[in-house]
BAVO-123876 format. One record per residue (C-alpha): residue number from 1; residue in one letter; x, y, z. Coordinates in steps of 0.25 Angstrom, whole numbers. Each point is the difference from the previous one (the first is absolute). Layout:
! BAVO-123876
 num residu     X     Y     Z
 NUM      a     X     Y     Z
...
***
This chain:
! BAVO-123876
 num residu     X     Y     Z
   1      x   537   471   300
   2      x     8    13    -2
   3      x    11     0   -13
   4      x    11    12     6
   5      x    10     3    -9
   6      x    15     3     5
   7      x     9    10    -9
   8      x    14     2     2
   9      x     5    15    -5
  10      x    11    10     4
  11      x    -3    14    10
  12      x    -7     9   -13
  13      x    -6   -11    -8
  14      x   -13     4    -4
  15      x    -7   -13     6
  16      x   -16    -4     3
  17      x    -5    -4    14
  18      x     7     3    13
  19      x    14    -1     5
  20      x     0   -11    11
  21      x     7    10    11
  22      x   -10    10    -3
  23      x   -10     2    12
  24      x   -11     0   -12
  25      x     3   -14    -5
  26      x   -10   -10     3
  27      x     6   -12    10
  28      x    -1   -15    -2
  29      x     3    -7    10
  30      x    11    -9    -2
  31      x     3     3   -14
  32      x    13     4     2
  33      x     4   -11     9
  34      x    -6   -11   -13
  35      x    11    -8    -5
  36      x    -4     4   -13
  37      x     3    16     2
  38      x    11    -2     8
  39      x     7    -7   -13
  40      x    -3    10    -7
  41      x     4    10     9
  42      x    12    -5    -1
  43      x     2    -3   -15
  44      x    -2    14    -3
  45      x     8     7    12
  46      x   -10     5     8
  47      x     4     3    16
  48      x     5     9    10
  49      x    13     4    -7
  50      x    -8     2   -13
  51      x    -4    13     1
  52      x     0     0   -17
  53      x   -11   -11     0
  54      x   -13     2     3
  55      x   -11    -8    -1
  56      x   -16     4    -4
  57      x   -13    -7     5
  58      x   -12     0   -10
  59      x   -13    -5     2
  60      x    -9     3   -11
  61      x     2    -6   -13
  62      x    -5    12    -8
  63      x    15     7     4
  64      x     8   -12    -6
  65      x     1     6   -13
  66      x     8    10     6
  67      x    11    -8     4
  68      x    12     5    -7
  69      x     5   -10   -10
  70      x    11    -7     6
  71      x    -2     1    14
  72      x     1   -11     8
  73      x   -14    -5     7
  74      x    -5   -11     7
  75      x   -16    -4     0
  76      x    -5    -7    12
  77      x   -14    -5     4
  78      x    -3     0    16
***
């Protein structure tokens, strides 16, 4: 089972993993429709009109300890 890792940041954030609009980011299917990211999608302001939020897909563990201190994340298995 895959762990993926969701980070919420702001556009200049220095930020591991890949931003979910990027063409690079590696797709899921159905992750963003899981009542569970969808919460937390929408506790943290993320959508259309939020151009200032951002949110980050990691995939390896070893980049974790990147994360800024403070940022918001979420930590699924699939």
């Amino acid at each position: 089972m895959p762990t993926i890792h969701l980070i919420s940041a702001a556009p200049g954030d220095h930020v591991p993993g890949h931003e979910l609009a990027s063409p690079d980011c590696p797709e899921y299917l159905g992750l963003l429709e899981r009542p569970d990211v969808q919460a937390w999608m929408d506790t943290i302001g993320y959508g259309p009109e939020a151009e200032d939020e951002l949110i980050y897909l990691v995939t390896d563990d070893d980049d974790l300890d990147a994360i800024p201190a403070g940022f918001e994340h979420l930590t699924i298995e699939l």
